[in-house]
Legacy VTK file of the C-alpha trace (Angstrom):
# vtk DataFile Version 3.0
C-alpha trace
ASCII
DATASET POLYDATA
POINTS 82 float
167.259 43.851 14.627
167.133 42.150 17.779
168.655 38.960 19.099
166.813 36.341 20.884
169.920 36.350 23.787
171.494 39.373 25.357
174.936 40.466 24.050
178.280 39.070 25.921
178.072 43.254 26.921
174.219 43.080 27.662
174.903 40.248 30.108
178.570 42.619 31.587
175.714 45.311 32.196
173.401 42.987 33.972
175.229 41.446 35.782
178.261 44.036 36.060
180.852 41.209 35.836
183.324 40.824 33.255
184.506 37.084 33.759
180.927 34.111 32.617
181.972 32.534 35.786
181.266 35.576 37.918
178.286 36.052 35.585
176.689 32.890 36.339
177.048 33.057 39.753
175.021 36.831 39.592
172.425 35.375 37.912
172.178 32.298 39.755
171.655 34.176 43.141
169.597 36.661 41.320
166.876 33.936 40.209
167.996 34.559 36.227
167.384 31.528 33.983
169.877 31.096 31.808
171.443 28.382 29.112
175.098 27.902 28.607
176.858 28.861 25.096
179.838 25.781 23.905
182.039 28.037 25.457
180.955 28.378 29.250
179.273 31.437 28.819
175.254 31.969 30.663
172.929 32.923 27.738
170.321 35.089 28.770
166.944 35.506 26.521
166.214 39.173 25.887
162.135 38.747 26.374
162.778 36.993 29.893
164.754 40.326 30.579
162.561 42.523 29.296
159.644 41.270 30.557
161.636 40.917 34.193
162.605 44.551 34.087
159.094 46.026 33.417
159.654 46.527 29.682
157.189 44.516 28.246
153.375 44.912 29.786
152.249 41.291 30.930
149.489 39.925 27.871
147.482 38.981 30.813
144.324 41.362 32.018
143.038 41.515 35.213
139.704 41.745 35.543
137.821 43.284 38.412
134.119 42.412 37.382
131.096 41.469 40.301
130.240 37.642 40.240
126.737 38.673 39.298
124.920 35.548 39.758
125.938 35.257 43.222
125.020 39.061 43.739
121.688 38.580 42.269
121.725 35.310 45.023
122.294 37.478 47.667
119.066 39.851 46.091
117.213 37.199 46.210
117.486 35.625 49.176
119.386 32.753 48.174
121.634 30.753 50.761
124.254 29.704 48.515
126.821 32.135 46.633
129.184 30.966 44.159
LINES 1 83
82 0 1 2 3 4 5 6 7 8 9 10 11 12 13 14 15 16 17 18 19 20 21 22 23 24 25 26 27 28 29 30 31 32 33 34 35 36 37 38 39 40 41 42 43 44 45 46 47 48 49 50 51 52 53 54 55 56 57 58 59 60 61 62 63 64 65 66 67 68 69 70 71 72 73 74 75 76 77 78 79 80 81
């Protein structure tokens, strides 16, 4: 089962500081969004990480298709393209 946050040693691995305070400051110059736990500590969420690091594929599809009305425009003779 996984956890919505990283582990306090998922985040040591990250950011490959021991102390939160170093640990912020990583991820702060790094661009990492992060929460902070009662006790000081950054709070990372594992799907911003994953997703960051190239393990999850984006949802979003790119797709590379002719705008065929202004194609069939430029057939035709038309001046205007959208």
């Amino acid at each position: 089962m996984t956890t919505t946050f990283l582990t306090t040693e998922e985040v040591k691995e990250l950011t490959d500081y021991c102390r939160p305070k170093d640990q912020r400051q990583w991820l702060i110059d790094n661009s990492w969004p992060f929460e902070l736990s009662s006790k000081g500590a950054p709070k990372v969420l594992r799907q911003y990480m994953e997703k960051r690091l190239g393990a999850i594929a984006s949802n979003k599809k790119t797709l590379n298709q002719p705008n065929r009305s202004a194609l069939q425009g430029l057939i035709n003779g038309s001046q205007t393209a959208n």
